[in-house]
Residue frames as a rotation matrix with the C-alpha (Angstrom) as fourth column:
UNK 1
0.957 -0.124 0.264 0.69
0.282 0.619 -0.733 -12.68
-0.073 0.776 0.627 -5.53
UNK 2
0.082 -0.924 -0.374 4.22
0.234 -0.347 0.908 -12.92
-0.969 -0.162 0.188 -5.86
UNK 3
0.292 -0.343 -0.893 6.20
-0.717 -0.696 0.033 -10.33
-0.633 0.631 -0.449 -8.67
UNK 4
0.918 -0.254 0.306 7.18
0.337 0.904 -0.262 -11.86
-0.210 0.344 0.915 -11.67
UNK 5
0.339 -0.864 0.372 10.43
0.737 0.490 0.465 -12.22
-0.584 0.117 0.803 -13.09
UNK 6
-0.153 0.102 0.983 9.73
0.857 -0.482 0.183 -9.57
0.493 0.870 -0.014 -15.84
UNK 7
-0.643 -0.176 -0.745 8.60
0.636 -0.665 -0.391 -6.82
-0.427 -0.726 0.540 -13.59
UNK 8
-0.654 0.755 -0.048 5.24
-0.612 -0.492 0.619 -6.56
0.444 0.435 0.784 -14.96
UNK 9
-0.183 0.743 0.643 1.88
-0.610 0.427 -0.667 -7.05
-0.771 -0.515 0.376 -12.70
UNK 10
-0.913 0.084 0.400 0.02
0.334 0.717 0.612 -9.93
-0.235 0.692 -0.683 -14.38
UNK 11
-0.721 0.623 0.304 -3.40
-0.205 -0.611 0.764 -9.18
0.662 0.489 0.568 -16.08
UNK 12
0.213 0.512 -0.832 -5.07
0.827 0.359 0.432 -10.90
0.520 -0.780 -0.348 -12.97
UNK 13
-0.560 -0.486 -0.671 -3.35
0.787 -0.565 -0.247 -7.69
-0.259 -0.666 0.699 -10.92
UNK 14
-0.994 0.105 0.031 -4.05
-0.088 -0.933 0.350 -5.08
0.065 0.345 0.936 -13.54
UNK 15
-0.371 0.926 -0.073 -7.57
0.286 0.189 0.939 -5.91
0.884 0.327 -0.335 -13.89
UNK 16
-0.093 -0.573 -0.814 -7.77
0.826 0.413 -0.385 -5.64
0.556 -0.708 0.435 -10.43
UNK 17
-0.587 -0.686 -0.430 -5.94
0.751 -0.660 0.029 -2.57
-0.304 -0.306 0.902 -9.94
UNK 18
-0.665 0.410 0.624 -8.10
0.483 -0.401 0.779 -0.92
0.570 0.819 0.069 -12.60
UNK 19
0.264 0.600 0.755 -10.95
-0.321 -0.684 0.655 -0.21
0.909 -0.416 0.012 -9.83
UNK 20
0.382 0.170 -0.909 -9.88
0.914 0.074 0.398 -0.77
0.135 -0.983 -0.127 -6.65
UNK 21
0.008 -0.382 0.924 -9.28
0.003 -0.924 -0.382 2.31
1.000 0.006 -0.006 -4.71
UNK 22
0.984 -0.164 -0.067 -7.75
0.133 0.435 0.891 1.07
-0.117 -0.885 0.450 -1.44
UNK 23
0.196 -0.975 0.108 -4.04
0.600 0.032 -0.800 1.93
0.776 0.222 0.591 -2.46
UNK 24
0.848 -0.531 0.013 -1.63
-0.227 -0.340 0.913 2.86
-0.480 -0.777 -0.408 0.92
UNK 25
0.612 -0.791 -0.014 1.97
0.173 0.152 -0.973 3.49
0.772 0.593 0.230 -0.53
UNK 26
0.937 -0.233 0.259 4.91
-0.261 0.022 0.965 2.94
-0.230 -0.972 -0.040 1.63
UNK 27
0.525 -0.848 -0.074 8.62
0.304 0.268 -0.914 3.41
0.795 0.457 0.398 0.73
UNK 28
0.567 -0.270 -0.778 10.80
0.664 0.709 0.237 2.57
0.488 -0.651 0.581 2.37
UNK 29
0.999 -0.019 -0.047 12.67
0.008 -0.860 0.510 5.06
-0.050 -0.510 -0.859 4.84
UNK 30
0.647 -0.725 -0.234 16.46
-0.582 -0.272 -0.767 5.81
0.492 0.633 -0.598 4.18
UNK 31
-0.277 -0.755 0.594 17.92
-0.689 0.587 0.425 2.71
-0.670 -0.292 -0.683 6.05
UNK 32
-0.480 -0.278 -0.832 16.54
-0.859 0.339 0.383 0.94
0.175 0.899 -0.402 2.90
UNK 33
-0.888 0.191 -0.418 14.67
0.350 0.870 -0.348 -1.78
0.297 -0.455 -0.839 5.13
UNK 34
-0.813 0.413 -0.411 12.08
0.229 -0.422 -0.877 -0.04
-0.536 -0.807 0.248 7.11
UNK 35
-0.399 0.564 0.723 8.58
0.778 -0.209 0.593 0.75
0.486 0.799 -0.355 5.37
UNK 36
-0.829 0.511 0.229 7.48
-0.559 -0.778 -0.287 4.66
0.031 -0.365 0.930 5.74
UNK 37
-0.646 0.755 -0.113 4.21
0.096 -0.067 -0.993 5.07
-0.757 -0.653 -0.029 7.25
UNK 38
-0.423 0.786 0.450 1.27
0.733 0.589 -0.340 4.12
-0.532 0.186 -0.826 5.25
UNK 39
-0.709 -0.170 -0.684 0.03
-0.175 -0.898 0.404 6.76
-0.683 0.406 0.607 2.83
UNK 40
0.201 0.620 0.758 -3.48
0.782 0.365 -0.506 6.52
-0.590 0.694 -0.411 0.85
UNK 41
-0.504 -0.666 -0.549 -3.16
-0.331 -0.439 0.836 7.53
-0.798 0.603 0.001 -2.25
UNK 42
0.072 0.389 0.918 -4.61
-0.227 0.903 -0.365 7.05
-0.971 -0.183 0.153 -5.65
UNK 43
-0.687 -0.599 0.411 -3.89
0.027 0.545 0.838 4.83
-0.726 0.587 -0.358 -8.50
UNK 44
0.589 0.662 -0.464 -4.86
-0.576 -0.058 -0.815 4.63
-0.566 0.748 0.347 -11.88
UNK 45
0.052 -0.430 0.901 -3.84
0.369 0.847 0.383 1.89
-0.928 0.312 0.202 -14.48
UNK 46
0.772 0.417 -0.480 -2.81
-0.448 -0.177 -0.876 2.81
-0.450 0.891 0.050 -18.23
UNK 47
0.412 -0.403 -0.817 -1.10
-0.696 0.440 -0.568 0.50
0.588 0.802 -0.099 -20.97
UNK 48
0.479 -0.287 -0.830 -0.98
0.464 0.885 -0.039 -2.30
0.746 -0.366 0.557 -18.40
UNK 49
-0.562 -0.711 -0.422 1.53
0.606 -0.007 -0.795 -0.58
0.563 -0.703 0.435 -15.89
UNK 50
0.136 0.262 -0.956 0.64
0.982 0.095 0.165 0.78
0.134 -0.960 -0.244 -12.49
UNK 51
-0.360 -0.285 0.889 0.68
0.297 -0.938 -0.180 5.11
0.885 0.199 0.422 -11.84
UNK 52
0.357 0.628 -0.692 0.46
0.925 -0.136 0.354 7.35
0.128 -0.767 -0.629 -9.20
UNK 53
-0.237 -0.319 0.918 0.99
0.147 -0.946 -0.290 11.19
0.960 0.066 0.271 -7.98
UNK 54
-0.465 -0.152 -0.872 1.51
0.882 -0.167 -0.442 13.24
-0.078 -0.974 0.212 -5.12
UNK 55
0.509 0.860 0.035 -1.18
0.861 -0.509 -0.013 15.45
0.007 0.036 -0.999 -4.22
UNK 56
0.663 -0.393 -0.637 1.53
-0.102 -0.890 0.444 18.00
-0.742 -0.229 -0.630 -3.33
UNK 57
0.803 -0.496 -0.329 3.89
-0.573 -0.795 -0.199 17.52
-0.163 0.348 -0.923 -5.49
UNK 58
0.250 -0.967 -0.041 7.55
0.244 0.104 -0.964 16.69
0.937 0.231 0.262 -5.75
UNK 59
-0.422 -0.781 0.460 7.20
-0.696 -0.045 -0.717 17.83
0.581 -0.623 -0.524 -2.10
UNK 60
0.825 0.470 -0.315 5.33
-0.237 0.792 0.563 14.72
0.514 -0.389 0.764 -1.00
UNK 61
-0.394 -0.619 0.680 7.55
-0.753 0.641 0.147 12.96
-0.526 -0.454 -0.719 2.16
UNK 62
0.313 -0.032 0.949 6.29
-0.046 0.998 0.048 9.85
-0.949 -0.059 0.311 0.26
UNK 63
0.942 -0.334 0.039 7.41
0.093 0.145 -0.985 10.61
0.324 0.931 0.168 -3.37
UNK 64
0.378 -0.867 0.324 10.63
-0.911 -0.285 0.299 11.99
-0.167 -0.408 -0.897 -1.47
UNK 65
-0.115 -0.875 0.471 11.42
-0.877 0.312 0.365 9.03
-0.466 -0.371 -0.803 -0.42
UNK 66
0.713 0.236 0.660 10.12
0.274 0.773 -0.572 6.50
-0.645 0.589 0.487 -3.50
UNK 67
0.814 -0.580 0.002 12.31
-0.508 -0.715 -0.479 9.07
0.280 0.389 -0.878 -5.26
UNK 68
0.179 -0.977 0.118 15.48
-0.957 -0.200 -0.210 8.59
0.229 -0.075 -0.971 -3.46
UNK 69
-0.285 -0.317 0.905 14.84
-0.549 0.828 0.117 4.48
-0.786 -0.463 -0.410 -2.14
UNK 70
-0.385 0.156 -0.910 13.38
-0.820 0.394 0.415 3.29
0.423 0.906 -0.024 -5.48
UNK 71
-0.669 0.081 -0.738 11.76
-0.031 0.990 0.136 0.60
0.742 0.114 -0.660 -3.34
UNK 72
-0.381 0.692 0.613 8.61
-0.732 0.180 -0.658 -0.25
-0.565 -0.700 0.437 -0.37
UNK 73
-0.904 0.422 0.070 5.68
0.389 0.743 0.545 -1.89
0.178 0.520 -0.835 -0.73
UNK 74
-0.695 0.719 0.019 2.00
-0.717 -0.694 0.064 -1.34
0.059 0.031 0.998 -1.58
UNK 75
-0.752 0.490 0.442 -1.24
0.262 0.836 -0.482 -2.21
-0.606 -0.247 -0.757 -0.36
UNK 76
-0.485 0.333 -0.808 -3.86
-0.847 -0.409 0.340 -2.81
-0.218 0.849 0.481 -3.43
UNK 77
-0.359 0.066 -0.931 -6.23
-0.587 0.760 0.280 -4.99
0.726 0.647 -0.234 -4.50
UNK 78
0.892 0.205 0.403 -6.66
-0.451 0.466 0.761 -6.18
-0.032 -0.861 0.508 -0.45
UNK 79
0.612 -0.791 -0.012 -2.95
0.773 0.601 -0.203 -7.69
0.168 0.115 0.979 -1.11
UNK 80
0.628 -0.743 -0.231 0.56
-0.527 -0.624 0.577 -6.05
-0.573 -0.240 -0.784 0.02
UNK 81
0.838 -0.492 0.235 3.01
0.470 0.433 -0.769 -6.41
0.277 0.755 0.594 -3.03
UNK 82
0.128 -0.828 -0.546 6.75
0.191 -0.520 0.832 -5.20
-0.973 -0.211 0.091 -2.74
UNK 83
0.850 0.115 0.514 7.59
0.519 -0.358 -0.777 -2.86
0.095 0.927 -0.364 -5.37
UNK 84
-0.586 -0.795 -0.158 10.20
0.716 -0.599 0.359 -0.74
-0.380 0.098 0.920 -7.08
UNK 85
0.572 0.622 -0.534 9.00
0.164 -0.725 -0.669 3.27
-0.804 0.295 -0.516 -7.72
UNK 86
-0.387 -0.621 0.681 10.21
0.922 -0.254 0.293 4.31
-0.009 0.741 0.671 -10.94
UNK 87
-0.664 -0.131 -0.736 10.03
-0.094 -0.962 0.256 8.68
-0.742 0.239 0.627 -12.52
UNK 88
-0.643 0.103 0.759 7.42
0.731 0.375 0.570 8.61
-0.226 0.921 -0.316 -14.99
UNK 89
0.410 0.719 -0.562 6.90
0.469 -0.694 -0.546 12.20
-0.782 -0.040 -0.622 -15.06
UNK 90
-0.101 -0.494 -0.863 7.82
-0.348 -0.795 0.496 14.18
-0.932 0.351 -0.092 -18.35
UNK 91
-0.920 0.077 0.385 6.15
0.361 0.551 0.752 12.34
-0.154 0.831 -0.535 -21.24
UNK 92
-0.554 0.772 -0.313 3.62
-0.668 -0.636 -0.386 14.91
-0.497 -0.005 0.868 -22.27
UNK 93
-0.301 0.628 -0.718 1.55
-0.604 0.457 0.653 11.67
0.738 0.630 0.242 -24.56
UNK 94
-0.509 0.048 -0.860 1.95
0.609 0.725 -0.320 9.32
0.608 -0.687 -0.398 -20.97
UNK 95
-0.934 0.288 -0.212 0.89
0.017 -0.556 -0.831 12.55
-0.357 -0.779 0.515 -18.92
UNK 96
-0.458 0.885 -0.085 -2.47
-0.839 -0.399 0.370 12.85
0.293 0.241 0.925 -21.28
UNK 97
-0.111 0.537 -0.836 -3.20
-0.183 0.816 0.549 9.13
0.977 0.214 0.008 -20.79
UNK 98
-0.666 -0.618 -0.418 -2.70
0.541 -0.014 -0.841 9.56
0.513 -0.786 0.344 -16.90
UNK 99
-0.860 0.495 -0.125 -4.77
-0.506 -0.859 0.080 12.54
-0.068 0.132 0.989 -17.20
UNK 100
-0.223 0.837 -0.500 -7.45
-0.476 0.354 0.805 10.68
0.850 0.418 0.319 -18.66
UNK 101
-0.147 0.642 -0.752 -7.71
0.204 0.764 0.612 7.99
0.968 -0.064 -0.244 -16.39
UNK 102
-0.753 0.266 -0.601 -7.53
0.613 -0.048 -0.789 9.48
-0.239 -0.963 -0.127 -13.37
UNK 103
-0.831 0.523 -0.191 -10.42
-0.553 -0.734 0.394 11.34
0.066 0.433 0.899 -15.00
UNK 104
-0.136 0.734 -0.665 -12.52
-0.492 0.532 0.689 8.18
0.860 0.421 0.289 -15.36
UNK 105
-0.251 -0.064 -0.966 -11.94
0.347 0.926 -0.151 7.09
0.904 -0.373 -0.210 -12.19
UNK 106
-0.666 -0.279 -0.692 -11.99
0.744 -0.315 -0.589 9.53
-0.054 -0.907 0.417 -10.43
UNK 107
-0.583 0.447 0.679 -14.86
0.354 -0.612 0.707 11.50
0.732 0.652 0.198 -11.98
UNK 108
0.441 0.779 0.445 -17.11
0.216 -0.574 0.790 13.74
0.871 -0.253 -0.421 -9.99
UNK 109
0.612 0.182 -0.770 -14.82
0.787 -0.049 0.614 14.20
0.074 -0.982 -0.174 -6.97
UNK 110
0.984 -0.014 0.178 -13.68
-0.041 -0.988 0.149 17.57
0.174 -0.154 -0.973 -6.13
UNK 111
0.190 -0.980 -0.061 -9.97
-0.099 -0.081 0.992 16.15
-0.977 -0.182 -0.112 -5.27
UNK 112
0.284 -0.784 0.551 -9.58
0.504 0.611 0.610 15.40
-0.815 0.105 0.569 -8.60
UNK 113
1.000 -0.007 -0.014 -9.29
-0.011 -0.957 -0.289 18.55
-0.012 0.289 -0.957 -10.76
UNK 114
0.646 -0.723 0.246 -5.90
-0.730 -0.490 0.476 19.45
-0.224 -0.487 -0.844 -8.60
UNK 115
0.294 -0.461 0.837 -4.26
0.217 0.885 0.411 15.48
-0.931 0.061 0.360 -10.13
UNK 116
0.497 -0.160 0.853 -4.20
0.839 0.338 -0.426 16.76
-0.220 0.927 0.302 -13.44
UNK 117
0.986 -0.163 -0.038 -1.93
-0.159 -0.846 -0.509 19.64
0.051 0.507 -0.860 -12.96
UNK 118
0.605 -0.711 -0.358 1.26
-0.159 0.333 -0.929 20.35
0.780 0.619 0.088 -12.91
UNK 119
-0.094 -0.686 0.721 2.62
-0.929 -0.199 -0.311 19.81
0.357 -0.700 -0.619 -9.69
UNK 120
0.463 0.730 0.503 0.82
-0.580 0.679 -0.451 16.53
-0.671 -0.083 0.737 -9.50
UNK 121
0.952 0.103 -0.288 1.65
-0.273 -0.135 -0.952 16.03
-0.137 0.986 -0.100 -12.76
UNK 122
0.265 -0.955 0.134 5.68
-0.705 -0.286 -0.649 16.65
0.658 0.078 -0.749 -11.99
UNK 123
-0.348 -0.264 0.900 5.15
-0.857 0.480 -0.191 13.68
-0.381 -0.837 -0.393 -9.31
UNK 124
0.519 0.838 0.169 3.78
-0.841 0.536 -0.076 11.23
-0.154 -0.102 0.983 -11.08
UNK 125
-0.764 -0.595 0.250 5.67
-0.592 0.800 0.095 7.21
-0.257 -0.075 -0.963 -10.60
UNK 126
0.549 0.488 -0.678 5.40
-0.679 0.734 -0.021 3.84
0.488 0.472 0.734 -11.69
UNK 127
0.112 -0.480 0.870 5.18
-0.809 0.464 0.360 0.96
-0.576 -0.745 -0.337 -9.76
UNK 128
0.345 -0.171 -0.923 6.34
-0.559 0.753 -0.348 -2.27
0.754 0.636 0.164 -10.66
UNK 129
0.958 -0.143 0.250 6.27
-0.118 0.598 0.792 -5.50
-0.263 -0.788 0.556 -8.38
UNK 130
0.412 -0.876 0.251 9.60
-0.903 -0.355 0.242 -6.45
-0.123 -0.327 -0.937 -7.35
């Protein structure tokens, strides 16, 4: 589906998004054109808008470079969208709701514990179609 105008998924997307768990992020590499190498990863919807974290960190090579190109594209949903990555780490009321759902979604598996700290935590972006 193509981005709207607004730069907000439609509720067909989010709904979606909500349980799939098939997300591969891919920003773009530093000629601004090029999509980095595939990268599963996983997502969690809250108040409508798209989230993710790096298992490592702030040193993730893919937050690195969502970080510094603000721009790739993800595959979700069975659908490759182009997106912009936005910072949406340091809102300690967004970090509990984050928290949460990657709780509910992610409930009983041993990776996820290590999503709700703080290095995790210090990586975490919003996408938004493009």
């Amino acid at each position: 589906m193509t981005a709207s105008t607004n730069a907000n998924w439609s509720a067909a997307e989010i709904e979606a998004f909500t349980t799939a768990d098939d997300m591969k992020i891919s920003p773009f590499y530093s000629d601004g054109k090029t999509y980095g190498t595939p990268t599963w990863i996983w997502s969690v919807v809250v108040d409508s808008q798209l989230y993710v974290r790096a298992w490592n960190g702030q040193r993730s090579r893919w937050y690195q470079s969502a970080m510094m190109q603000h721009g790739g594209r993800i595959y979700l949903a069975q659908r490759n969208h182009e997106v912009t990555f936005e910072d949406a780490s340091g809102d300690v009321t967004l970090d509990a709701k984050i928290d949460q759902a990657y709780q509910t979604k992610y409930a009983g598996s041993p990776y996820m514990p290590p999503m709700i700290q703080d290095g995790p935590r210090r990586a975490t972006v919003r996408i938004l179609p493009k």
